[in-house]
PDB file as gemmi writes it, atoms N, CA and C in Angstrom:
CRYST1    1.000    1.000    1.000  90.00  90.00  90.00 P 1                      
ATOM      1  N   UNK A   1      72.574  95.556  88.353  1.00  0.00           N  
ATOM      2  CA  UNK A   1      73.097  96.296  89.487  1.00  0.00           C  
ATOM      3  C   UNK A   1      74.568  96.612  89.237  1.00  0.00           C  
ATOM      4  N   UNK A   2      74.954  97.909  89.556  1.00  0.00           N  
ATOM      5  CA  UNK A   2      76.271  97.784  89.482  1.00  0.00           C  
ATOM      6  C   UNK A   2      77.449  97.348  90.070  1.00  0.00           C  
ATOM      7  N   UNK A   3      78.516  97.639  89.323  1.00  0.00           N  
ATOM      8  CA  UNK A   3      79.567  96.054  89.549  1.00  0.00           C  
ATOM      9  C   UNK A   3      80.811  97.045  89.916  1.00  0.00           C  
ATOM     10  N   UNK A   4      82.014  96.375  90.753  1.00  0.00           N  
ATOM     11  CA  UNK A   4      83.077  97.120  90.833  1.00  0.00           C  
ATOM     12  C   UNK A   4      84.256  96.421  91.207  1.00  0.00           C  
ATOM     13  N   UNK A   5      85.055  96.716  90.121  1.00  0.00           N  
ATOM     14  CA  UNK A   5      86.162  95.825  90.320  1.00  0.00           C  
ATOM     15  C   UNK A   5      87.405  96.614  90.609  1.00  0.00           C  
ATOM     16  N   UNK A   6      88.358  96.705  91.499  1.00  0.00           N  
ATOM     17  CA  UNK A   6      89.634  96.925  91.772  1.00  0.00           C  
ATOM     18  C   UNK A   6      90.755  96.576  91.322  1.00  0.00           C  
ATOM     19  N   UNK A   7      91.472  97.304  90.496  1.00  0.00           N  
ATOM     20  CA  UNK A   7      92.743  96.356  90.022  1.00  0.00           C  
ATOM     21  C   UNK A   7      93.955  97.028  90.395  1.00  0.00           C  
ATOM     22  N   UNK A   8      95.223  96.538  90.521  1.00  0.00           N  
ATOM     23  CA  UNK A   8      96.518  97.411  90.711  1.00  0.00           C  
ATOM     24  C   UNK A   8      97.549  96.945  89.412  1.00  0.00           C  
ATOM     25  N   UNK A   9      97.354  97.739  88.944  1.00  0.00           N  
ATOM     26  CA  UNK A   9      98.616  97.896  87.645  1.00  0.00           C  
ATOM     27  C   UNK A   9      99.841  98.599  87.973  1.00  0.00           C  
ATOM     28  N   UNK A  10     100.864  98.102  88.208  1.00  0.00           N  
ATOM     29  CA  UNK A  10     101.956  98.516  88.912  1.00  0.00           C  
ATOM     30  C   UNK A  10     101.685  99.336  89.918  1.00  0.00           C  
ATOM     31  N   UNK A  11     102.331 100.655  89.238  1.00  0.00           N  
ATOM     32  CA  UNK A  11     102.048 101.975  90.803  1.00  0.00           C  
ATOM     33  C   UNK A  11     100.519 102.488  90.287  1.00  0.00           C  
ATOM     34  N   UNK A  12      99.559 102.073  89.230  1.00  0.00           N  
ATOM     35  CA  UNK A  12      98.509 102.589  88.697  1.00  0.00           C  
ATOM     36  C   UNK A  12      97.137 101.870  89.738  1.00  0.00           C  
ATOM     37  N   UNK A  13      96.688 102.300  90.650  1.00  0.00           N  
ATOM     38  CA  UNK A  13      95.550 101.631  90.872  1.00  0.00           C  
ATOM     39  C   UNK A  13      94.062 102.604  89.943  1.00  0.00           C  
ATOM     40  N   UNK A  14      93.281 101.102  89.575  1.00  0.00           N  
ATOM     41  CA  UNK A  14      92.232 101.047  88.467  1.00  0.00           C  
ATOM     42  C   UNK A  14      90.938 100.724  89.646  1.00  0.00           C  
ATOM     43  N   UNK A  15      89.562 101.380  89.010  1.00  0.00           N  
ATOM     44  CA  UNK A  15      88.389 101.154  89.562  1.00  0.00           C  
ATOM     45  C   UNK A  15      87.658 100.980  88.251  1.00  0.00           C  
ATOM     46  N   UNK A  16      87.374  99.449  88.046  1.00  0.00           N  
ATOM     47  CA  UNK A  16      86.461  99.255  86.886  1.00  0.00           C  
ATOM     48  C   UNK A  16      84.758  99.120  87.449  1.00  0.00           C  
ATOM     49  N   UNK A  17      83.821  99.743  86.900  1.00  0.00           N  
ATOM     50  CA  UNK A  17      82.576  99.592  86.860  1.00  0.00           C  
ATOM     51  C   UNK A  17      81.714  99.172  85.830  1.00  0.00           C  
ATOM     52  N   UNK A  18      80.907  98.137  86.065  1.00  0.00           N  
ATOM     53  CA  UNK A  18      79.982  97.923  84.852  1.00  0.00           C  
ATOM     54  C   UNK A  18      78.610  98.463  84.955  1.00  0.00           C  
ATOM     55  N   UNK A  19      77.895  98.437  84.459  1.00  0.00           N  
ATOM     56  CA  UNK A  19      76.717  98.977  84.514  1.00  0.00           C  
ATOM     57  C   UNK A  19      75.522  98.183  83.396  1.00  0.00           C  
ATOM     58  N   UNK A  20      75.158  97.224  84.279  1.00  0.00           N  
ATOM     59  CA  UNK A  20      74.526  96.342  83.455  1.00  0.00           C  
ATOM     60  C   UNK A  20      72.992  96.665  82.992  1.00  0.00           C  
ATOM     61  N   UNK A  21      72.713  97.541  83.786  1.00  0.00           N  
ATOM     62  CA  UNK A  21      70.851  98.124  82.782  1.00  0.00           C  
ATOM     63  C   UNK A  21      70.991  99.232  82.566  1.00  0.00           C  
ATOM     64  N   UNK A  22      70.283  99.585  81.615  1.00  0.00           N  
ATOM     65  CA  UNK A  22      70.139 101.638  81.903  1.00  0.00           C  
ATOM     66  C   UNK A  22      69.620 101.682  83.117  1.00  0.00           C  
ATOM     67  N   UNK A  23      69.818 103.165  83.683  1.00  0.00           N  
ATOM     68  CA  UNK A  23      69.304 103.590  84.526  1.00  0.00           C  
ATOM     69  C   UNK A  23      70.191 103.094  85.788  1.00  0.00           C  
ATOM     70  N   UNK A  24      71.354 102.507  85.645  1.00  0.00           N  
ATOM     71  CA  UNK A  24      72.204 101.992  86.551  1.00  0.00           C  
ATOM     72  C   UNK A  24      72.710 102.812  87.288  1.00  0.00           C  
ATOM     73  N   UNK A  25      73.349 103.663  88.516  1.00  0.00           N  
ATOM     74  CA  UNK A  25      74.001 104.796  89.142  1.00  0.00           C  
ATOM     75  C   UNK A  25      74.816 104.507  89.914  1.00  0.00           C  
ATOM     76  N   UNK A  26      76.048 105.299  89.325  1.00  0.00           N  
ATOM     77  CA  UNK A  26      77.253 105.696  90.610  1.00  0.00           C  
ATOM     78  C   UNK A  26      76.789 106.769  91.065  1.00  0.00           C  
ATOM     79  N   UNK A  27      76.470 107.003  91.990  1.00  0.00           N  
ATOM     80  CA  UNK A  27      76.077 108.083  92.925  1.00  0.00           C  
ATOM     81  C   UNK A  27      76.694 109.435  93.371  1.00  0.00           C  
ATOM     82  N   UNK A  28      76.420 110.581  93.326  1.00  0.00           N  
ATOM     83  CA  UNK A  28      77.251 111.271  93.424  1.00  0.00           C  
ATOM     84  C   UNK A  28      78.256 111.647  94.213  1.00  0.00           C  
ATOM     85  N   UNK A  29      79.783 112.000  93.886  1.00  0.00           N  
ATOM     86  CA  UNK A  29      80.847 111.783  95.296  1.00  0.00           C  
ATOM     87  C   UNK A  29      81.984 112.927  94.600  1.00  0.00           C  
ATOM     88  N   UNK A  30      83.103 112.813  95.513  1.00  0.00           N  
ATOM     89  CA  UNK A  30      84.065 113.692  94.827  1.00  0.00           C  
ATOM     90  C   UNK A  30      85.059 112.916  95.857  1.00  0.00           C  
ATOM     91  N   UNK A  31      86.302 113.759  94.819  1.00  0.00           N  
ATOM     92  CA  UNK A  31      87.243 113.255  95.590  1.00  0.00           C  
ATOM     93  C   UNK A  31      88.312 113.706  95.919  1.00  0.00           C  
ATOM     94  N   UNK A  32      89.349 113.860  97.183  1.00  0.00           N  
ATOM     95  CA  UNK A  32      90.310 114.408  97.424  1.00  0.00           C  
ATOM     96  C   UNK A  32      91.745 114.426  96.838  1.00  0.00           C  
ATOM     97  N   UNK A  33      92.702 115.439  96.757  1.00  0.00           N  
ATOM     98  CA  UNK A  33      93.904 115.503  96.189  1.00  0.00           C  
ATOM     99  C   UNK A  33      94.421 114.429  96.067  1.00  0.00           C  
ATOM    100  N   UNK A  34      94.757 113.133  96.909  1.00  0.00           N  
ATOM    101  CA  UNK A  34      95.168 111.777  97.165  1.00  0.00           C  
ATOM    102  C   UNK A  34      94.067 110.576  96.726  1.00  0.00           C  
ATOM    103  N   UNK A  35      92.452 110.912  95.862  1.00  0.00           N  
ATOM    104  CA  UNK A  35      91.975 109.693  95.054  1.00  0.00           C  
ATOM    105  C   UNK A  35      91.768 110.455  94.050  1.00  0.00           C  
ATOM    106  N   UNK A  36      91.974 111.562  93.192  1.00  0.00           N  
ATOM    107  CA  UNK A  36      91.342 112.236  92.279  1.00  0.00           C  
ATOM    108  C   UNK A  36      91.573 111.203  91.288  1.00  0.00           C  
ATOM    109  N   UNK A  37      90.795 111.560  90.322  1.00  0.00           N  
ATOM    110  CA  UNK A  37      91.006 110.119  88.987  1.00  0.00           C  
ATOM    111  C   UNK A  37      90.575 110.384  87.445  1.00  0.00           C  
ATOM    112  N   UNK A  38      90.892 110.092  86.502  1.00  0.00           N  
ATOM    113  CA  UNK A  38      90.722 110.511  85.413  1.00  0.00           C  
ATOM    114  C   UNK A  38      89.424 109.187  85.599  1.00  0.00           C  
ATOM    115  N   UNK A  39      88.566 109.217  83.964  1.00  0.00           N  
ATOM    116  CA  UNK A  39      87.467 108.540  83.888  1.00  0.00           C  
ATOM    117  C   UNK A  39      87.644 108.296  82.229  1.00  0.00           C  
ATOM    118  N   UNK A  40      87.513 107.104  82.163  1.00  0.00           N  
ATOM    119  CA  UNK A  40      87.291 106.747  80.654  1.00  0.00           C  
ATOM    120  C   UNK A  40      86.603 105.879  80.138  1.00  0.00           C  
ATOM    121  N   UNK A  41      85.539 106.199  79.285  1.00  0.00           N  
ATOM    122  CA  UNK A  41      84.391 105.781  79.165  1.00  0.00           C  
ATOM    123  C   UNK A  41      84.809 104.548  78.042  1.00  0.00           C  
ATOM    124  N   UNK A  42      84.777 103.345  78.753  1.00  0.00           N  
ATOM    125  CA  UNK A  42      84.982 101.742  78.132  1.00  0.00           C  
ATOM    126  C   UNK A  42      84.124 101.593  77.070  1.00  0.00           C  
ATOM    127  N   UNK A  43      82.719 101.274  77.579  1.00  0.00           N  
ATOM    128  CA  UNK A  43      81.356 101.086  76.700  1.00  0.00           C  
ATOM    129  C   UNK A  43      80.174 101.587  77.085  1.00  0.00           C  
ATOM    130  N   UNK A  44      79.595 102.164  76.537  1.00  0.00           N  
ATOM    131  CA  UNK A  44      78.239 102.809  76.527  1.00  0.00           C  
ATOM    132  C   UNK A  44      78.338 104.116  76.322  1.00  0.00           C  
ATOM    133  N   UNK A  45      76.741 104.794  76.794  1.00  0.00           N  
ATOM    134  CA  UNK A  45      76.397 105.695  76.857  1.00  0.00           C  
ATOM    135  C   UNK A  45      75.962 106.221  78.140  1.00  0.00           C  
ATOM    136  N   UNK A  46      76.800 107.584  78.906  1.00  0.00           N  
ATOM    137  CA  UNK A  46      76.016 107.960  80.199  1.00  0.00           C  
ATOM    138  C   UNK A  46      75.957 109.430  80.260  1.00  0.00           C  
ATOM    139  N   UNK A  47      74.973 109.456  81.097  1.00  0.00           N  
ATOM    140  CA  UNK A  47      74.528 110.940  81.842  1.00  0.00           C  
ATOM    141  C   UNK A  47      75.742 111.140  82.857  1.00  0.00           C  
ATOM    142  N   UNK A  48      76.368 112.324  82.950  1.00  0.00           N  
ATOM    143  CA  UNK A  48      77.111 113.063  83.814  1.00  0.00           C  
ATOM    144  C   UNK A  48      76.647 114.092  84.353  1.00  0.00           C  
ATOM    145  N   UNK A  49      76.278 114.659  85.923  1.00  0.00           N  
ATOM    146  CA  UNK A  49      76.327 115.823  86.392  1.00  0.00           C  
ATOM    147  C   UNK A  49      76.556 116.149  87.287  1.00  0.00           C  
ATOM    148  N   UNK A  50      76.943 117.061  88.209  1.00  0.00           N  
ATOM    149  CA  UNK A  50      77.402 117.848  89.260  1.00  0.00           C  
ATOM    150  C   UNK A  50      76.749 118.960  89.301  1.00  0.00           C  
ATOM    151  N   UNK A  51      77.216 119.827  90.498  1.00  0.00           N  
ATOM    152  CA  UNK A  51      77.286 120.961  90.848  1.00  0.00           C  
ATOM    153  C   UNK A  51      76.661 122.314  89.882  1.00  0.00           C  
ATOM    154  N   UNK A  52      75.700 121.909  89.294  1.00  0.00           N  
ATOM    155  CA  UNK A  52      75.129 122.594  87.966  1.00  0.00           C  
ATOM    156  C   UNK A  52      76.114 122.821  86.817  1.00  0.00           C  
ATOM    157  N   UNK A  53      76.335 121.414  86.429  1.00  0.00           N  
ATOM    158  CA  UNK A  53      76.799 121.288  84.940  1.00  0.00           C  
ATOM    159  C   UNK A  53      75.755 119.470  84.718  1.00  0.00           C  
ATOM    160  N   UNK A  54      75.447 119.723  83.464  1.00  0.00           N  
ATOM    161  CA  UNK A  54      75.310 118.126  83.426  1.00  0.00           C  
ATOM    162  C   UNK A  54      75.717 118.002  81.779  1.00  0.00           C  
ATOM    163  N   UNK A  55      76.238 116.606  81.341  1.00  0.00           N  
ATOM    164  CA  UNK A  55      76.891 116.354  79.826  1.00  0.00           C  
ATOM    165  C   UNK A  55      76.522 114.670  79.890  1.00  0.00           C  
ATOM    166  N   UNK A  56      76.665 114.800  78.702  1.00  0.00           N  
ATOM    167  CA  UNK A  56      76.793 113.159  77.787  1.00  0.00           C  
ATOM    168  C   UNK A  56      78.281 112.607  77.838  1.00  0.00           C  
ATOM    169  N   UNK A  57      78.612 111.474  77.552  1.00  0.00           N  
ATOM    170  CA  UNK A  57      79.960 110.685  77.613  1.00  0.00           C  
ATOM    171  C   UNK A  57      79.135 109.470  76.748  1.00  0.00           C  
ATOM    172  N   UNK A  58      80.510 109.106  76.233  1.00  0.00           N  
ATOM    173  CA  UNK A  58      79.930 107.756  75.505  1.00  0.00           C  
ATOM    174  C   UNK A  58      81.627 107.298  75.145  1.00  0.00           C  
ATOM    175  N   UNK A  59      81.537 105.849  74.846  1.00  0.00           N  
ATOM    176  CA  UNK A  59      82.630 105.174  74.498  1.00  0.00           C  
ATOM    177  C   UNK A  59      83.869 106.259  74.056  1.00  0.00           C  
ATOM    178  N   UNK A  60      85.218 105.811  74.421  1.00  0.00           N  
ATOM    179  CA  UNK A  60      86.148 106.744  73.838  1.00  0.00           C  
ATOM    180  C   UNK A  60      86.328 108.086  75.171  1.00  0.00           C  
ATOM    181  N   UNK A  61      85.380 108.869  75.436  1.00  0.00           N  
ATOM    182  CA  UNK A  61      85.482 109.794  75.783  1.00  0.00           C  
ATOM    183  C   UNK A  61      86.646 109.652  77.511  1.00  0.00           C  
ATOM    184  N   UNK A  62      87.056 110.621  77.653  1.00  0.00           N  
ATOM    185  CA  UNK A  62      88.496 110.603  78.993  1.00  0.00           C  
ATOM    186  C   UNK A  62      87.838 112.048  79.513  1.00  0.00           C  
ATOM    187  N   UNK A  63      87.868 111.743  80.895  1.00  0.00           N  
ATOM    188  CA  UNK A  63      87.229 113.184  81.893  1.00  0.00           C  
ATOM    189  C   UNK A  63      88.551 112.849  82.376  1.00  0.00           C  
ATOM    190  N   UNK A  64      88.724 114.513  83.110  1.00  0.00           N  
ATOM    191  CA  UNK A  64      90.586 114.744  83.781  1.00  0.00           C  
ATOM    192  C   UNK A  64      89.559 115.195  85.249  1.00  0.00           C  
ATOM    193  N   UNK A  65      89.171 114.729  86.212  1.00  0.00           N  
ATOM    194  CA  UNK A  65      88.536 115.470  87.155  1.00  0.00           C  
ATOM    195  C   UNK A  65      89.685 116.477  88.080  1.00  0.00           C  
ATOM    196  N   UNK A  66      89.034 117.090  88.640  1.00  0.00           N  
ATOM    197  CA  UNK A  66      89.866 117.903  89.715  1.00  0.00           C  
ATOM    198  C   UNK A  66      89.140 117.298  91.075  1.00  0.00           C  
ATOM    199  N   UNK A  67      90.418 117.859  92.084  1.00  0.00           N  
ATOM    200  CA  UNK A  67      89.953 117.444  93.698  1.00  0.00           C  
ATOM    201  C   UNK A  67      88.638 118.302  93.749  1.00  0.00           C  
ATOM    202  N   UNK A  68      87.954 117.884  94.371  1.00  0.00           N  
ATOM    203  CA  UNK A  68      86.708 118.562  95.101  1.00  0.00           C  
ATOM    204  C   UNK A  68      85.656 118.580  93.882  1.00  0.00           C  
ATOM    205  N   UNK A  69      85.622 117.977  92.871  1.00  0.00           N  
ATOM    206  CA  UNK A  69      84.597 117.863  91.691  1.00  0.00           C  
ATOM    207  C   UNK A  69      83.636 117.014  91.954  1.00  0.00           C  
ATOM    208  N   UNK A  70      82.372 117.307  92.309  1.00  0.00           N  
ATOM    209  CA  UNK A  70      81.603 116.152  92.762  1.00  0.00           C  
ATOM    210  C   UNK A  70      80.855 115.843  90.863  1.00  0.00           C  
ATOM    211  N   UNK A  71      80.957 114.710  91.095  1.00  0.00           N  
ATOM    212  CA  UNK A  71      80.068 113.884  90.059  1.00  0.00           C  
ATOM    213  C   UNK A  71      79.255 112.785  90.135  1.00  0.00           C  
ATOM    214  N   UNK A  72      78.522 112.611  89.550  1.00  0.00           N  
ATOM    215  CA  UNK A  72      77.530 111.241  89.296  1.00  0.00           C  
ATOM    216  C   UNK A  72      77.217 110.605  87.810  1.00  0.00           C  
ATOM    217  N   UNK A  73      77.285 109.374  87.555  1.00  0.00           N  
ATOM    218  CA  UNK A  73      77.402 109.295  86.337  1.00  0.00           C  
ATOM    219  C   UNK A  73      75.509 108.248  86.416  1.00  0.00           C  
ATOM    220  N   UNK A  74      74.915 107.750  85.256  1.00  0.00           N  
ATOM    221  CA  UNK A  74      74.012 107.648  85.197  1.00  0.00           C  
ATOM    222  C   UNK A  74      74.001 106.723  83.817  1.00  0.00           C  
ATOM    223  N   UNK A  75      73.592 104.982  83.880  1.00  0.00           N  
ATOM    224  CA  UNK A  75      73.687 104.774  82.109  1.00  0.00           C  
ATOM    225  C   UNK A  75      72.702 105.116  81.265  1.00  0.00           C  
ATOM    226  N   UNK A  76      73.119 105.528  80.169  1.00  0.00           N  
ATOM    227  CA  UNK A  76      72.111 105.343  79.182  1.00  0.00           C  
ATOM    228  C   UNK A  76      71.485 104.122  78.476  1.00  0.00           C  
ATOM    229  N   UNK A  77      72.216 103.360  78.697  1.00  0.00           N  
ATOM    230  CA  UNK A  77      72.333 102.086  77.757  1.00  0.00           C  
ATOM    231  C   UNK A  77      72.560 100.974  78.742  1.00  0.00           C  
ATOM    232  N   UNK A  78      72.271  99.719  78.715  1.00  0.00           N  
ATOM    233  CA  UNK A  78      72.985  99.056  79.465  1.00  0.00           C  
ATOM    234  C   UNK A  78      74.036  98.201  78.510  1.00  0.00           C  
ATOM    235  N   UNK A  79      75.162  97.698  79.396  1.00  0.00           N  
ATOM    236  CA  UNK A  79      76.233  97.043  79.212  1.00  0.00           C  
ATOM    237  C   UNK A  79      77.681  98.119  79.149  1.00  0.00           C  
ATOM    238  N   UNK A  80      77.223  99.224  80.152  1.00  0.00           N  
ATOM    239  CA  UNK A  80      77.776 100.385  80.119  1.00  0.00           C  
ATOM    240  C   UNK A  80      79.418  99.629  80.831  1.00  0.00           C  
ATOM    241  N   UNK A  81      80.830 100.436  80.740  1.00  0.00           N  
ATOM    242  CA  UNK A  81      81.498 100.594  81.238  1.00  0.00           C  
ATOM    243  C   UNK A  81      82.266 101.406  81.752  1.00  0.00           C  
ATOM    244  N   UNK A  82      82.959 101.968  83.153  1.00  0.00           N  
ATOM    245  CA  UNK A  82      83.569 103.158  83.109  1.00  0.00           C  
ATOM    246  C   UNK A  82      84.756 102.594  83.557  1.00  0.00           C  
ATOM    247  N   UNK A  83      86.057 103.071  83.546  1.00  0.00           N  
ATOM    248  CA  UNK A  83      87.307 102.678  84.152  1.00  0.00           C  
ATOM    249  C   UNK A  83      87.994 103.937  84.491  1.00  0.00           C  
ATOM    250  N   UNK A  84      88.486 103.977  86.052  1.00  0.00           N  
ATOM    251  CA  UNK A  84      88.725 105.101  86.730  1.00  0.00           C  
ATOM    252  C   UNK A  84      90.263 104.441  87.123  1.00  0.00           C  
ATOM    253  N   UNK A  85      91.144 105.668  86.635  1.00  0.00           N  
ATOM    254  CA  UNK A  85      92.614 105.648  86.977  1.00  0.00           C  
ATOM    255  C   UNK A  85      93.231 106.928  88.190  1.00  0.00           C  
ATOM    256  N   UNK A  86      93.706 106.433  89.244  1.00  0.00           N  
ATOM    257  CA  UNK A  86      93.808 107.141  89.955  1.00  0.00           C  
ATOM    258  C   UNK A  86      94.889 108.131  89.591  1.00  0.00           C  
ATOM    259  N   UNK A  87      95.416 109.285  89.687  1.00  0.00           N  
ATOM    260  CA  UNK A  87      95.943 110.147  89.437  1.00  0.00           C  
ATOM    261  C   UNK A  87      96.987 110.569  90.477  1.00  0.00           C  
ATOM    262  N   UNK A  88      96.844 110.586  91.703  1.00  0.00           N  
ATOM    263  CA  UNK A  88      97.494 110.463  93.122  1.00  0.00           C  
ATOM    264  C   UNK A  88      98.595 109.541  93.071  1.00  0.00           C  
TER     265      UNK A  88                                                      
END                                                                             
């Protein structure tokens, strides 16, 4: 089931997620000018899609989202990780 951890790194607040089976889901959401957040893919492999786009991400990879971007991410793999840096 997935996991979510909160952290504050100085003025940086962090949203870590794990994703412990495939088939694990953050659900789809978006977010406003004041939580928008970059995304950087810790460990694994996941499904990304929105608004009729859908893509792959895997370890390494950094999404820059914009306000009003709805997304959902999806694992491929389990022992997935994502870490979300707020941008605001």
């Amino acid at each position: 089931m997935l996991s979510l951890k909160v952290a504050q790194l100085g003025r940086l607040t962090t949203s870590i997620y794990d994703f412990p089976e495939a088939g694990d889901v953050l659900p789809m959401h978006s977010h406003d000018a004041t939580t928008v957040h970059i995304t950087i893919v810790a460990r694994g492999r996941f499904r990304m899609h929105g608004d009729g786009w859908a893509r792959e991400a895997s370890a390494g990879d950094v999404i820059d989202w914009q306000p009003n971007d709805p997304h959902e991410f999806v694992a491929l793999e389990p022992g997935g990780r994502l870490v979300n840096i707020n941008k605001a």
